[in-house]
C-alpha positions as a Markdown table, in Angstrom:
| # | Residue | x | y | z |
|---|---|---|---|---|
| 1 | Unk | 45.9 | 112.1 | -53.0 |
| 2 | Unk | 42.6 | 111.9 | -54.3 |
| 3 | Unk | 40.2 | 108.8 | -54.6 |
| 4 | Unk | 41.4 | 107.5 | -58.2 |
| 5 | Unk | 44.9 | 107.4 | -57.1 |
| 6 | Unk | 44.4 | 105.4 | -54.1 |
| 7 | Unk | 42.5 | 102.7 | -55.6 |
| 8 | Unk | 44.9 | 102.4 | -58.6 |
| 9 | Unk | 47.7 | 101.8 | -56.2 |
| 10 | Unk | 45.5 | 99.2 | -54.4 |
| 11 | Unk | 44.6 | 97.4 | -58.1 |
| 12 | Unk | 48.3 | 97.8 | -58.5 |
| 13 | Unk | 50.1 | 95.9 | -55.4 |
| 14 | Unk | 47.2 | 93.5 | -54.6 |
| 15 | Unk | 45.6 | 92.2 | -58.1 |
| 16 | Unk | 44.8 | 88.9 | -56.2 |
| 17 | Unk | 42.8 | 90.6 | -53.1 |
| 18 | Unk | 39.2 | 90.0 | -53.0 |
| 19 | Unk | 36.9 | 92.1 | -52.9 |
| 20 | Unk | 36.1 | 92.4 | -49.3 |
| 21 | Unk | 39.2 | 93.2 | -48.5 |
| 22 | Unk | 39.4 | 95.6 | -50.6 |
| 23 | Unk | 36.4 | 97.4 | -48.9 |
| 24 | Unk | 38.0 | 96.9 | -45.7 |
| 25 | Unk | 41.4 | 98.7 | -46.8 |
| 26 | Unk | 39.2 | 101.7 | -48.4 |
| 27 | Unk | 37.8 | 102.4 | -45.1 |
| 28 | Unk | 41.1 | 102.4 | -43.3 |
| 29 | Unk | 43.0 | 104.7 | -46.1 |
| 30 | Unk | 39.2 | 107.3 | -45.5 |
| 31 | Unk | 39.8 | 107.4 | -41.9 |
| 32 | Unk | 43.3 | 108.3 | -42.3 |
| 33 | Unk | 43.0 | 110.9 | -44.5 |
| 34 | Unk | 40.0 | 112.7 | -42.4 |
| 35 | Unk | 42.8 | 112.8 | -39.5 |
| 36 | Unk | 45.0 | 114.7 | -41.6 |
| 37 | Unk | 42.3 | 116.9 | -43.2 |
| 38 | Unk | 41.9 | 118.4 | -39.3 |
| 39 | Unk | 45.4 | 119.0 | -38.7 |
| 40 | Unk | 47.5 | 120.2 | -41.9 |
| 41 | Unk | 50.6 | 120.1 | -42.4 |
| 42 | Unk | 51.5 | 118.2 | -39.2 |
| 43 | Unk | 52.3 | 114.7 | -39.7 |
| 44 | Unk | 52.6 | 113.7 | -36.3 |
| 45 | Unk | 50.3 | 111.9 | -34.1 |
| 46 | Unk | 49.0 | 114.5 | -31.1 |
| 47 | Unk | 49.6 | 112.9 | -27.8 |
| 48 | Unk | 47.2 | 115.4 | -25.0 |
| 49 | Unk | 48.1 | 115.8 | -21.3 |
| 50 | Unk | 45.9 | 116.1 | -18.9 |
| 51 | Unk | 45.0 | 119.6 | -17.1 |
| 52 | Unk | 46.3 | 119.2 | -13.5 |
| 53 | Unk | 43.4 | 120.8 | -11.5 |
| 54 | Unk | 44.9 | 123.4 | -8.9 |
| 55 | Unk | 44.1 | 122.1 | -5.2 |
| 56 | Unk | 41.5 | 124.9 | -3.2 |
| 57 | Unk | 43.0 | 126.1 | -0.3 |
| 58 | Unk | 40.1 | 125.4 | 2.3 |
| 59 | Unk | 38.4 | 128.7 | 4.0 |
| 60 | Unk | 38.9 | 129.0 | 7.9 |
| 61 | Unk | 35.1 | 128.8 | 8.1 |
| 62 | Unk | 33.3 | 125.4 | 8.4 |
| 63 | Unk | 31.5 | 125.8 | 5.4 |
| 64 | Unk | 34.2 | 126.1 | 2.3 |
| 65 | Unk | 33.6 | 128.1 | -0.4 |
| 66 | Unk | 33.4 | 126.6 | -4.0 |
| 67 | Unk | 36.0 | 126.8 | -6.6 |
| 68 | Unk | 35.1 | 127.4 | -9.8 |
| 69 | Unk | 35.7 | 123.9 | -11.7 |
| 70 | Unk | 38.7 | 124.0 | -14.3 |
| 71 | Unk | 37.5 | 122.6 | -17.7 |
| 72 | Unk | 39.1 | 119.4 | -18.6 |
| 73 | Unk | 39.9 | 117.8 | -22.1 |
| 74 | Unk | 38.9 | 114.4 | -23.6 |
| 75 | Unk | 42.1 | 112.7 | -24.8 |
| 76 | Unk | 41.0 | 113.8 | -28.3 |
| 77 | Unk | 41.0 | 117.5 | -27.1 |
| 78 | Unk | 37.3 | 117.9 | -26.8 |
| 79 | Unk | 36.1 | 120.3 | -23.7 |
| 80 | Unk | 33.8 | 118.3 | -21.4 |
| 81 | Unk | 30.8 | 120.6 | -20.9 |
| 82 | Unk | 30.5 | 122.4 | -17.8 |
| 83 | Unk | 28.4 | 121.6 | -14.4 |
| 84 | Unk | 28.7 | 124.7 | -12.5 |
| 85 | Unk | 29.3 | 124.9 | -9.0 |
| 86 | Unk | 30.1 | 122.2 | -6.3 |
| 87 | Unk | 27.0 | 121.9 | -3.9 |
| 88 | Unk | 27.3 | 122.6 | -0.4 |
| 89 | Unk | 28.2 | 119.8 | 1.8 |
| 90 | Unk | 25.5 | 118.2 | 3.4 |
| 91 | Unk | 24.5 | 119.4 | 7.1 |
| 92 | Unk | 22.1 | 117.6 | 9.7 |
| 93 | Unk | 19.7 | 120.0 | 10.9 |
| 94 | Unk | 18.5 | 119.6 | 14.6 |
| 95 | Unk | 14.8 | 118.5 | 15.4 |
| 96 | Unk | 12.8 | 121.8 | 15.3 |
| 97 | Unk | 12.2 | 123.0 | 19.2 |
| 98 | Unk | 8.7 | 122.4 | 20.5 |
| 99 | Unk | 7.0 | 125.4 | 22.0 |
| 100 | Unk | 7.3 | 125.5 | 25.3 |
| 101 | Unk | 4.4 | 124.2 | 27.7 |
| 102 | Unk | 3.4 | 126.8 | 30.1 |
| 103 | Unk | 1.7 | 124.4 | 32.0 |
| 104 | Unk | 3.3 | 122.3 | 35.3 |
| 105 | Unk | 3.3 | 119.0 | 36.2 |
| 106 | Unk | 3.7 | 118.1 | 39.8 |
| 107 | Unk | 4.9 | 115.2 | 41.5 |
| 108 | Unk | 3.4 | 113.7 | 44.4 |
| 109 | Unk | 6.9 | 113.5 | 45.8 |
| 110 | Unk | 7.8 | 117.6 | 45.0 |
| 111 | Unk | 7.5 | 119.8 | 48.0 |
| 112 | Unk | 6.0 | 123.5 | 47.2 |
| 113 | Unk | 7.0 | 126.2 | 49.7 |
| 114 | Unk | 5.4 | 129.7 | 50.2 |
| 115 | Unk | 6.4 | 132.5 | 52.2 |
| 116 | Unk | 3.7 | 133.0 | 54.8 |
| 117 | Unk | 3.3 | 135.1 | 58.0 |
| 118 | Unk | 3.5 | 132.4 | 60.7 |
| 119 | Unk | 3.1 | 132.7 | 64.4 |
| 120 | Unk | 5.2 | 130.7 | 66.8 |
| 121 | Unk | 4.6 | 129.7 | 70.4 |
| 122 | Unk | 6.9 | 128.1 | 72.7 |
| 123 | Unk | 3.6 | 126.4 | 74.9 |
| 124 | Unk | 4.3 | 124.7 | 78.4 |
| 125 | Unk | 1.8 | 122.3 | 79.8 |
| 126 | Unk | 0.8 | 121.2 | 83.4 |
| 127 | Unk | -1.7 | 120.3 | 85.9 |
| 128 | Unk | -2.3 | 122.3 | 88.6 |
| 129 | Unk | 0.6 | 121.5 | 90.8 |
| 130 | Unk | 2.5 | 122.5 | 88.2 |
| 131 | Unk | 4.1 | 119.2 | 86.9 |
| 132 | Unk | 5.1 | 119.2 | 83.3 |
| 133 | Unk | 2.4 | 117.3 | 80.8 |
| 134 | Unk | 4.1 | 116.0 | 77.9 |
| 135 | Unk | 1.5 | 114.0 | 76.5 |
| 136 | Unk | -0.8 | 116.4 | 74.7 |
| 137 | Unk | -1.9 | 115.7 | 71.1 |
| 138 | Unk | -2.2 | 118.4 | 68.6 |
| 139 | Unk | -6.0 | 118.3 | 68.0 |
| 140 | Unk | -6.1 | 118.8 | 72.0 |
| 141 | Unk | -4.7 | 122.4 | 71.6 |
| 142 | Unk | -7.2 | 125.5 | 70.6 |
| 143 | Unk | -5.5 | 128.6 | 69.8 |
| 144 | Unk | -7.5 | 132.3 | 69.7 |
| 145 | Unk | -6.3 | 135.3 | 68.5 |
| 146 | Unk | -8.3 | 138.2 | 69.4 |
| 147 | Unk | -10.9 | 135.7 | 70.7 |
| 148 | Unk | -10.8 | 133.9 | 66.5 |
| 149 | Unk | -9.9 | 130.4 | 66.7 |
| 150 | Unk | -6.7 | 129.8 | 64.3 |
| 151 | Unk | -6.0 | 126.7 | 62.3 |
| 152 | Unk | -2.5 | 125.4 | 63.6 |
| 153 | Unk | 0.0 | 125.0 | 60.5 |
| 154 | Unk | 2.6 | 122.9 | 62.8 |
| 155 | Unk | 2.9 | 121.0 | 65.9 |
| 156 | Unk | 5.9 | 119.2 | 67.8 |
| 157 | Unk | 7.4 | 118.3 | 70.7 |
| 158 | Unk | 11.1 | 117.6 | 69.3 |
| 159 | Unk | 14.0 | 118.9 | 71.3 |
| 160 | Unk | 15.4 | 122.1 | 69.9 |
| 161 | Unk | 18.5 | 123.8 | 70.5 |
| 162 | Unk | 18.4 | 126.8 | 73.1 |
| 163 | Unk | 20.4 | 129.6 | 73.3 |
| 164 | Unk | 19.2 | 131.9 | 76.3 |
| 165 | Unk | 21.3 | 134.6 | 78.3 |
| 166 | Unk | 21.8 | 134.7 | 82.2 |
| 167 | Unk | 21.3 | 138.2 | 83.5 |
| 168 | Unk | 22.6 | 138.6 | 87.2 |
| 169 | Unk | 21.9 | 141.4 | 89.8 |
| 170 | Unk | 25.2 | 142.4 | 91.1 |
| 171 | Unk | 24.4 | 145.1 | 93.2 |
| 172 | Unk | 25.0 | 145.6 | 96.6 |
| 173 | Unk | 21.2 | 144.0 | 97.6 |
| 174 | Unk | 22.4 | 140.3 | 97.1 |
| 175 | Unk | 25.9 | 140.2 | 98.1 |
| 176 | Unk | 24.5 | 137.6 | 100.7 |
| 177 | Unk | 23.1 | 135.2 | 98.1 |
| 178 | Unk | 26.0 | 135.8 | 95.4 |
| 179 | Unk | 27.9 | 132.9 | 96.2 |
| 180 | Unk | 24.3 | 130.4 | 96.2 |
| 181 | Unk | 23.2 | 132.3 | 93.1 |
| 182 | Unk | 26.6 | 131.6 | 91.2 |
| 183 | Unk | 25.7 | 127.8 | 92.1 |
| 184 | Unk | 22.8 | 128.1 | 90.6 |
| 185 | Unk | 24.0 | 129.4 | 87.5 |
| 186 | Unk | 26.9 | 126.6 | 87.2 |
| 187 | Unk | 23.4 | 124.2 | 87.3 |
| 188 | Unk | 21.9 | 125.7 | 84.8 |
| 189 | Unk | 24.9 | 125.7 | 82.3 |
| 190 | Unk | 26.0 | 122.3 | 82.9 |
| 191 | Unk | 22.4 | 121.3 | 82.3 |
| 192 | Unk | 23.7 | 122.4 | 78.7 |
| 193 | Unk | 23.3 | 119.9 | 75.7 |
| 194 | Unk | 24.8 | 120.1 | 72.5 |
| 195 | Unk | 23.8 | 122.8 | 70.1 |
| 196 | Unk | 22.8 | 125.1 | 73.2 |
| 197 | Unk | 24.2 | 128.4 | 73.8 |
| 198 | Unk | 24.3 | 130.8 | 76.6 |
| 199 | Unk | 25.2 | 134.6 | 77.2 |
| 200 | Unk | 26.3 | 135.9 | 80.6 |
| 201 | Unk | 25.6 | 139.3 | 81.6 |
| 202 | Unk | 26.1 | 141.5 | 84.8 |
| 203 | Unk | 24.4 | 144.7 | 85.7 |
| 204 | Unk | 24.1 | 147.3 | 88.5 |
| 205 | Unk | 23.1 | 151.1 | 87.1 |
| 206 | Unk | 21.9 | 151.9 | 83.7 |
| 207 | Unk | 25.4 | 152.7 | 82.9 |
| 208 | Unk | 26.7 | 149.7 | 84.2 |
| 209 | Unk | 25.4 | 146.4 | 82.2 |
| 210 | Unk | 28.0 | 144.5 | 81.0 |
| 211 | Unk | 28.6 | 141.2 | 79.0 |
| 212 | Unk | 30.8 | 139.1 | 81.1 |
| 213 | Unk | 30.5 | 136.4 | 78.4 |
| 214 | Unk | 28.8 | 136.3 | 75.3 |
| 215 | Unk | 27.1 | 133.2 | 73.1 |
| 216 | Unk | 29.3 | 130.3 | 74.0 |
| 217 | Unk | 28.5 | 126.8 | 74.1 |
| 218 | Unk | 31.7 | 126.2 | 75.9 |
| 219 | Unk | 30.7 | 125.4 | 79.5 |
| 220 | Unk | 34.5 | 125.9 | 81.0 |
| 221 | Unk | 34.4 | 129.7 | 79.9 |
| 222 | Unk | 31.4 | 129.9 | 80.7 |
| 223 | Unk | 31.8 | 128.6 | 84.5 |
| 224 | Unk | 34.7 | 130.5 | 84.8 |
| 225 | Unk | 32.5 | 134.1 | 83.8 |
| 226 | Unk | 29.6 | 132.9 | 86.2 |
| 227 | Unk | 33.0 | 132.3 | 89.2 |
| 228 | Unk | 34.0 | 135.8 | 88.3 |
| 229 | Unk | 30.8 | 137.4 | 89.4 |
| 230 | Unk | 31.3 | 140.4 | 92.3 |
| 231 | Unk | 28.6 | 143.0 | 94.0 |
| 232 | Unk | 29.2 | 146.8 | 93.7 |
| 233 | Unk | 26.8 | 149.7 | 95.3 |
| 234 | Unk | 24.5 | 151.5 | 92.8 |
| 235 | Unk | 21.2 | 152.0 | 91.9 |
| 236 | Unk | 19.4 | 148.7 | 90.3 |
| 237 | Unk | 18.2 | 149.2 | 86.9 |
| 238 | Unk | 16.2 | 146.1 | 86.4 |
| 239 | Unk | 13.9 | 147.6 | 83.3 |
| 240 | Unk | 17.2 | 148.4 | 81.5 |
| 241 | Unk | 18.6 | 145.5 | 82.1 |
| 242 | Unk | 15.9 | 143.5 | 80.9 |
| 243 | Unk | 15.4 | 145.4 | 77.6 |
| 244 | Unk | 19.0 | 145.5 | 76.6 |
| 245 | Unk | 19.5 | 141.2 | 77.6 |
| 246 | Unk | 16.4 | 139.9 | 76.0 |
| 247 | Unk | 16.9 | 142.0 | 72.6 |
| 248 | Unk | 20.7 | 140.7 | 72.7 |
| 249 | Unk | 18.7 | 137.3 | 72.5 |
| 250 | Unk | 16.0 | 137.8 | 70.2 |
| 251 | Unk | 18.6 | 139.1 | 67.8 |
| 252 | Unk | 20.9 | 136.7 | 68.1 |
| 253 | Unk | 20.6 | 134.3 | 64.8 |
| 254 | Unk | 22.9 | 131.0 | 64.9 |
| 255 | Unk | 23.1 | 129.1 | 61.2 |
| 256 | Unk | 20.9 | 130.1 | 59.1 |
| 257 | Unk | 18.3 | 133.5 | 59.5 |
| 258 | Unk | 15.5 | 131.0 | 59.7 |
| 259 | Unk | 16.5 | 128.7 | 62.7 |
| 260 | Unk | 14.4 | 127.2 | 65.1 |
| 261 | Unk | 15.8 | 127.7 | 68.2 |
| 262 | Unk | 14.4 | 128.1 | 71.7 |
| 263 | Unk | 15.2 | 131.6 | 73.3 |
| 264 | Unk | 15.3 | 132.4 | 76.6 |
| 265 | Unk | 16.6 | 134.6 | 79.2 |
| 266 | Unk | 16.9 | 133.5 | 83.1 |
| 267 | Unk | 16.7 | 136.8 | 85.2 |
| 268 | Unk | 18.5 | 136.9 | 89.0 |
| 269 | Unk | 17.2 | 140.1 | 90.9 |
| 270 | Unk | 15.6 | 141.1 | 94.0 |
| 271 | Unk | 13.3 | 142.9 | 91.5 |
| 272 | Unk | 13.7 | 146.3 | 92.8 |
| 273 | Unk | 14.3 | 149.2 | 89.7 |
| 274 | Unk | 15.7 | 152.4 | 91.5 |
| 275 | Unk | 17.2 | 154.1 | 88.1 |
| 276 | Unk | 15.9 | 152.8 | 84.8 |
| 277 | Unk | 16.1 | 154.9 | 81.4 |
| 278 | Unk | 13.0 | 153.0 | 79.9 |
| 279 | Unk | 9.8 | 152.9 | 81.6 |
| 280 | Unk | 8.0 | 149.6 | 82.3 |
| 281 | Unk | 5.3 | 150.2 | 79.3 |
| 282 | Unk | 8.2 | 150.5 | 76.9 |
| 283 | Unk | 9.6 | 147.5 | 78.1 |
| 284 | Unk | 6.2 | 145.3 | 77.8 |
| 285 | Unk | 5.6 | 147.0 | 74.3 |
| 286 | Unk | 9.3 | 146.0 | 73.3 |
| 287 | Unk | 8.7 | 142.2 | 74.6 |
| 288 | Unk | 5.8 | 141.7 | 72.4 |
| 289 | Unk | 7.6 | 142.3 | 69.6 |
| 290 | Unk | 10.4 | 139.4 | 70.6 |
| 291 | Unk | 9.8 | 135.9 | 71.4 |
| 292 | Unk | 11.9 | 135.1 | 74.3 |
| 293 | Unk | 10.6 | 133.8 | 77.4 |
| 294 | Unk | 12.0 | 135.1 | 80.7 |
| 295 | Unk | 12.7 | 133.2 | 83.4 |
| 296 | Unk | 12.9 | 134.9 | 87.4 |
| 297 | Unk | 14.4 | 134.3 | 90.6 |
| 298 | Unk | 13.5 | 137.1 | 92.5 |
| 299 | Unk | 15.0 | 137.6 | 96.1 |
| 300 | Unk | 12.3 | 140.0 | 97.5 |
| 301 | Unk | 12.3 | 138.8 | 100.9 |
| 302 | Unk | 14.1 | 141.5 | 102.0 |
| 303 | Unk | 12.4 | 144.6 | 100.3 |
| 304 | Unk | 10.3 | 146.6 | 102.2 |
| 305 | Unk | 6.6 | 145.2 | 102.7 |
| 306 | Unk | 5.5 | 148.5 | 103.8 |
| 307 | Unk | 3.7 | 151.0 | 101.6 |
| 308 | Unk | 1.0 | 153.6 | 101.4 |
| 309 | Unk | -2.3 | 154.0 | 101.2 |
| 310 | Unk | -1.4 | 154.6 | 97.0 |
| 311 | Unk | 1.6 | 153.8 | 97.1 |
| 312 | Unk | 2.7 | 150.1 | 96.8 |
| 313 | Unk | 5.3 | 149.3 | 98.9 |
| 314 | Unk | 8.9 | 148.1 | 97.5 |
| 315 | Unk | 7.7 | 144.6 | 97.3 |
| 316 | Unk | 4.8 | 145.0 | 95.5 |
| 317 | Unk | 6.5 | 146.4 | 93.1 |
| 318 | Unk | 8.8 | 144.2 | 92.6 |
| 319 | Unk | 6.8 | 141.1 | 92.6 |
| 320 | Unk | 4.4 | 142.8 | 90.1 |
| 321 | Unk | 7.4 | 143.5 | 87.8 |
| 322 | Unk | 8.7 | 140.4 | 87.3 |
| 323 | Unk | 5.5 | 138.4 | 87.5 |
| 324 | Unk | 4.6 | 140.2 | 84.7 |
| 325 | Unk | 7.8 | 139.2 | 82.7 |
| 326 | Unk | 7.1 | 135.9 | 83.3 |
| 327 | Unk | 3.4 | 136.1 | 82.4 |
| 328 | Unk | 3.6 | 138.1 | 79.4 |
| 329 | Unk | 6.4 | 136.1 | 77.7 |
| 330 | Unk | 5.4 | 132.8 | 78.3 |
| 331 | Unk | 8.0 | 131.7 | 80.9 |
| 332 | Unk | 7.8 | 131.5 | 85.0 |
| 333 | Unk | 8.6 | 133.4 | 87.9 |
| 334 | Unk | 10.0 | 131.7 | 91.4 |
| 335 | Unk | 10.3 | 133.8 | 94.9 |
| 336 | Unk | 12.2 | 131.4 | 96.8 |
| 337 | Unk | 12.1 | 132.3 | 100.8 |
| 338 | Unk | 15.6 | 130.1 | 101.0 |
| 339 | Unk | 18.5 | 129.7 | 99.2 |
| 340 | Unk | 18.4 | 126.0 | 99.5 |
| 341 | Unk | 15.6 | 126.3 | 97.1 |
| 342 | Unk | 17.8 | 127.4 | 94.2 |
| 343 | Unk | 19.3 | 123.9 | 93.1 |
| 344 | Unk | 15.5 | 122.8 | 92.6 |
| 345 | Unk | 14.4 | 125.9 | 90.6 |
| 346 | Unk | 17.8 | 125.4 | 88.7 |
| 347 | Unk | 16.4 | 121.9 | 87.7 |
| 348 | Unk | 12.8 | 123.2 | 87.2 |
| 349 | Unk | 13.7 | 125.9 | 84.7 |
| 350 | Unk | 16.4 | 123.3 | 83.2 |
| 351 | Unk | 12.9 | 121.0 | 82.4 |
| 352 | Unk | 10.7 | 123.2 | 81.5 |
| 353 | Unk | 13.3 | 124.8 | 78.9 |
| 354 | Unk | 13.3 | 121.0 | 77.7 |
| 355 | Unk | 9.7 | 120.0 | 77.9 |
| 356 | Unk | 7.8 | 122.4 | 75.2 |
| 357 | Unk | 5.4 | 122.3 | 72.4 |
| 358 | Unk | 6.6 | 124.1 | 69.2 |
| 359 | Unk | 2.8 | 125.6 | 67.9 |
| 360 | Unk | 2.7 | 127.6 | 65.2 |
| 361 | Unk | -0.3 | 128.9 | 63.2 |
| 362 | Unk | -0.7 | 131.2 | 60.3 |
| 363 | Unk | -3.2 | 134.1 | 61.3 |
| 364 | Unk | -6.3 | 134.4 | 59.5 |
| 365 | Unk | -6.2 | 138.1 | 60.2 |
| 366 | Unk | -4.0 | 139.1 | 57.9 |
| 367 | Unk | -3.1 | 142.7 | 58.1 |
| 368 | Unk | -0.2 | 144.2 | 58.5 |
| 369 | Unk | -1.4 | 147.5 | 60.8 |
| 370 | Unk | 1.3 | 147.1 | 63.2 |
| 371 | Unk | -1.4 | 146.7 | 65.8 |
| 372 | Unk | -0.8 | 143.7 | 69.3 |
| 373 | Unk | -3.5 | 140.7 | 68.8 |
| 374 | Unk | -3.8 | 139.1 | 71.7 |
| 375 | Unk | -3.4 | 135.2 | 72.2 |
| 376 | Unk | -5.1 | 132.7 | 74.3 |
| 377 | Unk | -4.0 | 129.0 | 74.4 |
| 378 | Unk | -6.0 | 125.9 | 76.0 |
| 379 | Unk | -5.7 | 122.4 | 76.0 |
| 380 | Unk | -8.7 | 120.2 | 76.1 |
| 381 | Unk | -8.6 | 118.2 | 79.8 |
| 382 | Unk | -8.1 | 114.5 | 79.3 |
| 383 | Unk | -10.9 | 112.2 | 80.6 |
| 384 | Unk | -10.6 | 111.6 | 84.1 |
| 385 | Unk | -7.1 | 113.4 | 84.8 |
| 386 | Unk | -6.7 | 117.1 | 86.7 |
| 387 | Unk | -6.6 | 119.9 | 84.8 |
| 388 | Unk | -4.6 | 120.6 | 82.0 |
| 389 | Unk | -3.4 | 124.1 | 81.4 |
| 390 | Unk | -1.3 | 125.6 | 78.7 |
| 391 | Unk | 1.3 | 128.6 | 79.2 |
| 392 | Unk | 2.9 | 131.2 | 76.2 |
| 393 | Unk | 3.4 | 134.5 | 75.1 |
| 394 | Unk | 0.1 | 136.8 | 75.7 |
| 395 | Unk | 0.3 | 138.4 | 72.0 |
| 396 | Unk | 2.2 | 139.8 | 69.7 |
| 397 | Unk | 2.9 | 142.9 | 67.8 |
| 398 | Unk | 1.7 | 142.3 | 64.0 |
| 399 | Unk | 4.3 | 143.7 | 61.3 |
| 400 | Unk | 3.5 | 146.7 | 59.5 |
| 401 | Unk | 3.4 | 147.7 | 55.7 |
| 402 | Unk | 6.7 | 149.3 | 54.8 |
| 403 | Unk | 8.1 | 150.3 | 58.2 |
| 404 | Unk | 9.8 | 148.3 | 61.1 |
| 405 | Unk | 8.2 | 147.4 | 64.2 |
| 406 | Unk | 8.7 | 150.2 | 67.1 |
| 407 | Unk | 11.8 | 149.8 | 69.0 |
| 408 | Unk | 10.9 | 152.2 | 71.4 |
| 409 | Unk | 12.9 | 155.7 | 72.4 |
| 410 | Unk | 16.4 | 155.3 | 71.7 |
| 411 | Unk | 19.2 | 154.3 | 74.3 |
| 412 | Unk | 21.3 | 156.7 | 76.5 |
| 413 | Unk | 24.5 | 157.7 | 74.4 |
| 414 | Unk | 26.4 | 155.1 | 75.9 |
| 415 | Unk | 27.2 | 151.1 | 74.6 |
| 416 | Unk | 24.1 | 149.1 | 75.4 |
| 417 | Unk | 26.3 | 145.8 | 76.4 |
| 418 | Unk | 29.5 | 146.9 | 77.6 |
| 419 | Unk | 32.2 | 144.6 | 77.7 |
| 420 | Unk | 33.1 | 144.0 | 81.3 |
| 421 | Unk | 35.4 | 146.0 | 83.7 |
| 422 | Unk | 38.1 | 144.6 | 85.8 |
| 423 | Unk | 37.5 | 142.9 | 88.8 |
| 424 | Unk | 39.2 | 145.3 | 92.0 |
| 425 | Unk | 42.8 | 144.5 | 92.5 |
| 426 | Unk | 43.1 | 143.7 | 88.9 |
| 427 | Unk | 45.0 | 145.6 | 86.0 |
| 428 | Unk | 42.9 | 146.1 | 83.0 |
| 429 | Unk | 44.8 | 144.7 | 79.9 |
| 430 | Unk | 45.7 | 147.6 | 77.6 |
């Protein structure tokens, strides 16, 4: 149909329409035919679905992976243009870390600690009728080492638990003050306050020192050990007995390796060594490398006083001996000429184990040549009062660079602290 036949059929049914109209029906019958121009020969009207867009299966990763968009239509079949790819989703990035300050800030409340050589001493104080002083204030004590005055790093007087052994003479020389000694020893363990400890040993010849009980801070086994005490004929071997006993003690550790505890051992003798292994210098040298203080009660009353004109006699020698225990270790030494006195010393060694300053100072020598520095401890005297006069250890061995202290020659081949043999009449329990 062209444009002459179309307006001759509108002239035709409508010779009364006006001329707009007219115009208005033109444009209709244009659009019409345009429609059909783009899609011959069909005559029906194209209806268009739209694309159903296939869902992504998501990754397993956090992050998904775009799918390529599907083109879609325009209801008129047009392709909309395409966009490309989805972004990303969106992510919150963290705050970028600062670089980290090298520098510290302290607080007054923060406490530093640093590993330090420090020397400890276990001091007594008393006048000179030897009473306990327990009064003394820490800028009233003056500490030399090898005649060097040593700035003290600690000071108290607080209670600390003890833990000290009992070592008893059982040979034949004091069967007659066994059953007074064993009194003693019940005073001095029941003297015992919480957190104390106490080992009880017996000894005779160097092959027989035995542990009758070892660190208990039960008093009832205890007791009952000290009740079970017995003489036997041998040879005394006081030096040996004295090494072996006070190393038990230095190397006993309770809690943790950095206790405080008080350490002592309480020696019952007549002092008389007839058949040690070690000689007398190696024990000395082994006590300066321990910090226990020893304790005597020496029966010597009946040792020989008689000696030569080199020679000391039996006495002598004994009283030298453990004198020099005392001394060098910072504890005492009684000679009692009764055995009434032994309830009193009991008590005596009881308060001075409880009535002790705890000094300790950091050396300003500090080598470590393995070499003994000596020590020297005084108190200042207090205005108008007798004389105040401080007792400790004599020295100490220092430690040395990359080897242990000197232990001395090496025991016999036999058990140091042997458990303890049956009593006569009894039947050793398989």
């Amino acid at each position: 149909m062209n444009w002459t036949t179309l307006t001759g059929m509108i002239s035709r049914r409508r010779p009364a329409m006006s001329a707009g109209a007219t115009i208005m029906t033109l444009l209709l019958l244009t659009v019409a035919i345009a429609g059909r121009a783009q899609q011959p020969g069909d005559s029906r009207p194209r209806r268009t679905e739209p694309v159903q867009q296939a869902t992504p299966t998501p990754p397993p990763k956090a992050t998904p992976t775009p799918t390529p968009r599907t083109p879609t239509y325009s209801p008129r079949g047009v392709a909309v243009p395409e966009l490309g790819e989805a972004p990303p989703p969106p992510v919150l990035k963290p705050k970028p870390s600062p670089t980290p300050d090298m520098s510290i800030e302290l607080n007054p409340d923060d406490v530093l600690h640093f590993t330090t050589q420090l020397v400890t001493l276990n001091v007594r104080v008393i006048d000179r009728n030897n009473r306990p002083i327990d009064n003394v204030r820490q800028d009233e004590f003056r500490i030399m080492e090898d005649g060097v005055v040593q700035p003290i790093f600690s000071f108290t007087k607080e209670e600390v638990p003890i833990s000290y052994g009992l070592a008893v003479d059982t040979s034949g020389s004091l069967r007659s003050q066994l059953p007074t000694v064993i009194d003693a020893a019940k005073t001095i363990i029941n003297s015992n306050k919480p957190g104390d400890e106490t080992f009880l040993a017996g000894f005779i010849s160097t092959d027989k020192i035995e542990t009758l009980k070892d660190f208990s801070s039960n008093k009832d086994d205890l007791i009952d050990a000290v009740d079970n005490l017995y003489t036997e004929g041998g040879q005394s071997a006081v030096v040996d007995a004295v090494y072996l006993t006070a190393e038990h003690v230095a190397e006993y550790k309770k809690g943790n390796m950095d206790d405080r505890r008080r350490r002592a051992l309480i020696l019952v003798t007549d002092g008389e060594d007839r058949d040690s292994y070690y000689k007398p210098e190696q024990l000395f040298a082994r006590l300066r490398e321990e910090d226990v203080q020893i304790y005597v009660i020496g029966f010597v009353n009946e040792l020989d006083k008689e000696g030569g004109l080199i020679k000391k006699s039996p006495r002598e020698r004994a009283v030298g001996l453990l004198t020099r225990l005392a001394t060098d270790t910072g504890g005492r030494a009684f000679f009692p000429e009764s055995i009434a006195e032994l309830p009193g010393i009991a008590d005596s060694i009881v308060r001075d184990l409880r009535t002790q300053y705890v000094v300790s100072y950091s050396p300003t020598n500090t080598a470590k040549d393995g070499t003994y520095r000596s020590i020297r401890v005084t108190v200042a005297d207090a205005t108008g009062k007798d004389k105040r006069i401080a007792l400790t250890r004599n020295g100490y061995i220092a430690p040395k660079e990359g080897a242990p202290a000197p232990k001395g020659p090496a025991p016999r081949p036999t058990t140091p602290l042997r458990q303890p043999t049956p009593a006569p009449g009894t039947r050793k329990t398989p």
